[in-house]
C-alpha positions in Angstrom: -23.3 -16.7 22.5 -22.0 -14.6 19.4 -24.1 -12.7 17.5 -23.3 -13.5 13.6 -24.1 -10.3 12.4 -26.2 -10.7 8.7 -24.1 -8.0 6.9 -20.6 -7.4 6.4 -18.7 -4.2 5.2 -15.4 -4.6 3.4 -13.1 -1.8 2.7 -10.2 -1.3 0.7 -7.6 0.8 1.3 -4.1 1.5 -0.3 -1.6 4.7 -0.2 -3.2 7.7 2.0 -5.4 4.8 3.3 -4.5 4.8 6.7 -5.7 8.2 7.7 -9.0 7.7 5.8 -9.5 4.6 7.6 -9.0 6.1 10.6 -11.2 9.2 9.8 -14.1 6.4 8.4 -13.9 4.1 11.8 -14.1 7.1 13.7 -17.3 7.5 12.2 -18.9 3.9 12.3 -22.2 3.4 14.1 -22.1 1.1 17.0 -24.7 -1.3 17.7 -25.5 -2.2 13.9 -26.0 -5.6 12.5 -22.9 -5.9 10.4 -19.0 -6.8 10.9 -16.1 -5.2 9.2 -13.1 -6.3 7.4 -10.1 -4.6 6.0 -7.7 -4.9 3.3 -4.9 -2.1 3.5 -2.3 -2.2 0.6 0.9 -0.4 2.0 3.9 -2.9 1.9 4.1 -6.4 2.9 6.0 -5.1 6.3 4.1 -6.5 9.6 2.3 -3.3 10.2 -0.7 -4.9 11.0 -0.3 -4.4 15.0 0.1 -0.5 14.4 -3.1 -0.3 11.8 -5.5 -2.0 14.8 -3.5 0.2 17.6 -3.9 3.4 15.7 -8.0 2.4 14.9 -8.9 1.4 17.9 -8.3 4.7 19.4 -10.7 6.3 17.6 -13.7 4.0 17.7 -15.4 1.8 20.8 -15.7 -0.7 17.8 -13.0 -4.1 18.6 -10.3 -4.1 16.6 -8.2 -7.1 16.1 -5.7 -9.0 13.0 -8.2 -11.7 11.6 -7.2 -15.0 13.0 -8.0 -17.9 11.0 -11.1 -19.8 11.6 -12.4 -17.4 14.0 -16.4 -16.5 14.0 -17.6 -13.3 12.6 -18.9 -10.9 15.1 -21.3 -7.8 14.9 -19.6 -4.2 16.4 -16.0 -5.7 15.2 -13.4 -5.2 13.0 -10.9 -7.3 11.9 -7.7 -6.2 10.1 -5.5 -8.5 7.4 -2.6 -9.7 8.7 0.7 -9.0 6.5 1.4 -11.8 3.6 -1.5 -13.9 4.1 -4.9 -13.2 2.2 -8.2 -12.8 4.5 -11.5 -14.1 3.5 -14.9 -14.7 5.0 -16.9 -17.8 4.6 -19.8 -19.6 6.7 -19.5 -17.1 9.2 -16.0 -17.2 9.6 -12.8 -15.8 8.9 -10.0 -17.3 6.5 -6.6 -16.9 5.8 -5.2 -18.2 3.0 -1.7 -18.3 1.4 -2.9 -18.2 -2.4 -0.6 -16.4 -4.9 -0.8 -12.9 -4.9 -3.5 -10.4 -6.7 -2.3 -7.1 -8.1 0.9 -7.4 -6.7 -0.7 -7.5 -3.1 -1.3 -10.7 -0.6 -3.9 -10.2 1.0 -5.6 -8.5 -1.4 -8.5 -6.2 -2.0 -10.1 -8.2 -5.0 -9.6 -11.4 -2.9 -11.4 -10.1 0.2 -14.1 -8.2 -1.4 -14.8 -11.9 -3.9 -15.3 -13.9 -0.8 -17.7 -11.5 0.7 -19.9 -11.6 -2.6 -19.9 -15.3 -2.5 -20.5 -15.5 1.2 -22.9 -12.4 2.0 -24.1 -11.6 -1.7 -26.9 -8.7 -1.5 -25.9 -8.4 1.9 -21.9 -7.6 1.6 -21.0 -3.4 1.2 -17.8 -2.9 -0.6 -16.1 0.3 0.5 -12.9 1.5 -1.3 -11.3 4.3 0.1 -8.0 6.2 -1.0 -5.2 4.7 -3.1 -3.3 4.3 -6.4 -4.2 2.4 -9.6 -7.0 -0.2 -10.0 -7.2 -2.3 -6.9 -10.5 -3.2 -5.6 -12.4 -2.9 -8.8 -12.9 -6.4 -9.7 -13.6 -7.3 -6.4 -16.4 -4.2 -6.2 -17.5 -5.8 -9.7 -18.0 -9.1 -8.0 -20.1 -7.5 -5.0 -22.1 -5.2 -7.5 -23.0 -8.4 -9.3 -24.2 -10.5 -6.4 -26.4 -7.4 -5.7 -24.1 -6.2 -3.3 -23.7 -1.9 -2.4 -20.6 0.2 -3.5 -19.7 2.8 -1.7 -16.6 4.9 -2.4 -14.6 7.5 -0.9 -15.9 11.0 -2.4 -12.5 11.3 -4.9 -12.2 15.1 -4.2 -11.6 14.1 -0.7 -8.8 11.3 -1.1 -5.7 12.1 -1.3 -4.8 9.7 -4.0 -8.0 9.2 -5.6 -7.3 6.5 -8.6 -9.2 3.9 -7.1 -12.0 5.4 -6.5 -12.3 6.7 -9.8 -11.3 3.1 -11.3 -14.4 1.7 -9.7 -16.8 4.9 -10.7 -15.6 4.8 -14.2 -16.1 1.4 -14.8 -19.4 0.2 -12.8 -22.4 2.5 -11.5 -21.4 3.0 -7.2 -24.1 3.2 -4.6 -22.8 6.3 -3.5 -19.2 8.4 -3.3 -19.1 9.7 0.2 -17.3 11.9 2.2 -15.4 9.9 5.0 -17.3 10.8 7.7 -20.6 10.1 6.4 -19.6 6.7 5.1 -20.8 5.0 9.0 -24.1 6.7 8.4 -24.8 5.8 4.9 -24.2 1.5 6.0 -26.7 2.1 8.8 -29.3 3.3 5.8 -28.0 0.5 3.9 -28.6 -2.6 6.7 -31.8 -0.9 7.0 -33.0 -0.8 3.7 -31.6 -4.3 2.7 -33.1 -7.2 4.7 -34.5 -9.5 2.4 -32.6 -13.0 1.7 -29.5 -13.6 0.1 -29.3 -13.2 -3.7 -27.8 -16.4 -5.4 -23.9 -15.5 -6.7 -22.9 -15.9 -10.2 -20.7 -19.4 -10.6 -17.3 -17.8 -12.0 -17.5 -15.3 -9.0 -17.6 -18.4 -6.5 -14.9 -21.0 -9.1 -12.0 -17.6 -8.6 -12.7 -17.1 -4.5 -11.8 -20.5 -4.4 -8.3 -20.1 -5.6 -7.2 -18.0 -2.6 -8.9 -19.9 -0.6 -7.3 -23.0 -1.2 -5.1 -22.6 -4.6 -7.8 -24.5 -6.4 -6.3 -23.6 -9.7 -4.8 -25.5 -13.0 -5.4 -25.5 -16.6 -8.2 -27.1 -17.1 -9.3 -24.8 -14.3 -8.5 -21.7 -15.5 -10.0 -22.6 -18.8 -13.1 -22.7 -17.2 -13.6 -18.7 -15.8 -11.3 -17.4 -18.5 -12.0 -15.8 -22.1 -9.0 -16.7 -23.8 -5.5 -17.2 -23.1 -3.4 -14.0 -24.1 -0.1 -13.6 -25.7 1.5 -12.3 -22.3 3.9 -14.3 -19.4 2.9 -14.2 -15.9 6.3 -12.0 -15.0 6.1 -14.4 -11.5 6.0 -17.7 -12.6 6.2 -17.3 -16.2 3.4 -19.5 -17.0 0.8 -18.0 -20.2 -1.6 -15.4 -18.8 -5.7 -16.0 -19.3 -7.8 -13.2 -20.1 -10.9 -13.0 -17.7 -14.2 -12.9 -18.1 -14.8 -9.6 -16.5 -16.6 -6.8 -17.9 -15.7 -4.2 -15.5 -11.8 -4.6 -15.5 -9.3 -5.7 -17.9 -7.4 -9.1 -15.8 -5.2 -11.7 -16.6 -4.6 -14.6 -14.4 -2.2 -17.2 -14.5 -3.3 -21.2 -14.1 -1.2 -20.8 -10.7 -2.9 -18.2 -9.6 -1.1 -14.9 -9.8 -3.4 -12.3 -11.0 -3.1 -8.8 -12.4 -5.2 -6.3 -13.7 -4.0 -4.7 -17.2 -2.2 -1.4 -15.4 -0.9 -3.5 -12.5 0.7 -6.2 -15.2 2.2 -3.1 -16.9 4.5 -2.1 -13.5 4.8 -6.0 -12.7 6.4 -5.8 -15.9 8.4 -3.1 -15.1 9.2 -4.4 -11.9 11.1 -8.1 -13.4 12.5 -6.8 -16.3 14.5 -4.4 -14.4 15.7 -7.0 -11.6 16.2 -9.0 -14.6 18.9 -6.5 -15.7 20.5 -5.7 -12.6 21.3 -9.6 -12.1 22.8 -9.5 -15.5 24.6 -6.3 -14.6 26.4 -8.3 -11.5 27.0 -11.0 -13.9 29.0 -8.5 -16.4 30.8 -7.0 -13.4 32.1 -10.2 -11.9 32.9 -11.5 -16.1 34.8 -8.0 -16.0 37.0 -8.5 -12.8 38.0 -12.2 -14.2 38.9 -10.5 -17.0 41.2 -8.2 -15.6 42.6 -10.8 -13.2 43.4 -12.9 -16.3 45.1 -9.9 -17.6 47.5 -9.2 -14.9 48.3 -13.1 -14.4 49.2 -13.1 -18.3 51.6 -9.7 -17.8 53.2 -11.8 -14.6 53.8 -14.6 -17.2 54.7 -13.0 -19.9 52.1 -13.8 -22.3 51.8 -10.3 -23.9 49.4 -10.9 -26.9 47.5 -13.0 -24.3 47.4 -9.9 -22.0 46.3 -7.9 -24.6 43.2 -10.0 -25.6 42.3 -10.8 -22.2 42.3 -6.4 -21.7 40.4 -6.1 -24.9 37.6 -8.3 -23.7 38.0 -6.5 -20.6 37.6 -2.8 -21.9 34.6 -4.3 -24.0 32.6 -5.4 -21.2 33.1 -1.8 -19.6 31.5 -0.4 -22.8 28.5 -3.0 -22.4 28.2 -2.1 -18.8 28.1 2.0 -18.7 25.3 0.8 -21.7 23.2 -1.5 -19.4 23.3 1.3 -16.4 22.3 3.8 -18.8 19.1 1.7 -19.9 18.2 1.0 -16.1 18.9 4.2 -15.0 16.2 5.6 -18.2 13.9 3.0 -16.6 14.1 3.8 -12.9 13.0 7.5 -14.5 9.9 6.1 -16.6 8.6 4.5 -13.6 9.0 7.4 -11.1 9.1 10.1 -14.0 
């Protein structure tokens, strides 16, 4: 028979995240009542086989890729798989293909949701090392449903930003160094045995959309503020501000969701594949015009020729323009 373990400890991870995860499992306490999930954000490459390969040297813990539908055990740890978001409910595991969150699928926020609505006071949110704002909301949603924070100590991490996003905008349980992280749960499932408390509706209505992209307008409507003045840079559908008090978020009524620094490099991110379609577009326009140029010599059409070669030259112009604005934007986004 399995043993359904009565907490679960979800963890968050995103660039330098791969060594602090190792250095945190290393450290995890066999034998407890509680499973483990996690979210790493590194690229949407299948590296999912070398994350569980490279944990499960360092811990007697079993590591495996979530599979859907599978029960939750106690003493194991499950790792997302690539492109597909990984949630738990009734005990078991879920993959679902909803849009993405912050860029990512699977996602942090999506994860650490699903564990509020299905563990509440019993779920531990852990966010260890990465860059900008991803895992606050969903540490926001596990805080609410009387859940416990924990965060990587920041002056350990090697990129510390979202550690920092979740200190500066909720109060945390406790910022740890790695290897006392394993110790500090085992205080935790101690401490924390009473029942479940019950999780707030809007928390439950937005886990639902990447579980089963239960999401429209009238939808949306429902677990937003207001709608904002910005385009969801994926679909292009109008953005909703959310009701969240920790974090800044828009979501579309797709689905796609962003927190206010995320939108900002999403934005970044279209606008400048946007330009370098139109700069292909201006290059092939260019060649036909040059083409048309020669054919018109061949023929004799001279004052044809010539218009055909002005046009010509002027797209040059407009080109060594449009690589000068992408080449200023690829250095604001690295710079």
């Amino acid at each position: 028979m399995i043993k359904q373990p009565k907490f679960i400890a979800v963890i968050g991870a995103s660039a330098g995240g791969l060594d602090a995860l190792a250095e945190m499992v290393k450290n995890l306490e066999k034998g407890l009542d509680v499973a483990y999930c996690i979210v790493l954000h590194l690229s949407h490459k299948g590296i999912g086989d070398f994350v569980v390969h490279r944990l499960q040297q360092v811990t007697t813990l079993s590591c495996s890729l979530a599979k859907n539908g599978e029960l939750i055990k106690k003493d194991h740890i499950y790792i997302a798989r690539p492109n597909a978001h990984m949630l738990v409910k009734d005990n078991k595991i879920i993959l679902g293909g909803g849009p993405e969150e912050n860029r990512f699928r699977p996602s942090i926020d999506v994860l650490f949701r699903s564990a509020a609505c299905a563990y509440s006071s019993h779920a531990i949110g852990i966010i260890l090392s990465g860059m900008l704002d991803d895992g606050t909301s969903g540490m926001s949603a596990i805080k609410r449903s009387d859940g416990t924070l924990l965060v990587q100590d920041p002056d350990q991490a090697e990129y510390p930003d979202m550690a920092l996003s979740v200190m500066n905008n909720m109060e945390v349980d406790n910022a740890l160094p790695l290897e006392e992280i394993g110790k500090a749960i085992g205080g935790i499932i101690k401490r924390k045995k009473g029942k479940k408390k019950v999780v707030p509706e809007d928390i439950i209505a937005e886990s639902r959309i990447a579980e089963t992209t239960a999401i429209g307008i009238d939808d949306i409507a429902k677990i937003a503020d207001d709608k904002s003045v910005f385009a969801c840079p994926d679909c292009g559908g109008n953005l909703w501000i959310m009701k969240d008090k920790a974090i800044k978020r828009y979501r579309c009524h797709i689905g796609h969701a962003y927190s206010e620094r995320d939108l900002v490099v999403k934005q970044a991110e279209t606008a400048s594949t946007t330009l370098w379609i139109a700069l292909r577009m201006m290059e092939e326009r260019k060649h036909l015009l040059k083409k048309m140029e020669v054919e018109s010599v061949k023929k004799g059409h001279k004052s044809i020729s010539v218009r055909y070669l002005e046009k010509h030259d002027d797209m040059q112009r407009h080109i060594e323009r449009l690589k000068k604005i992408l080449f200023d934007l690829q250095n604001h986004a690295t710079g």
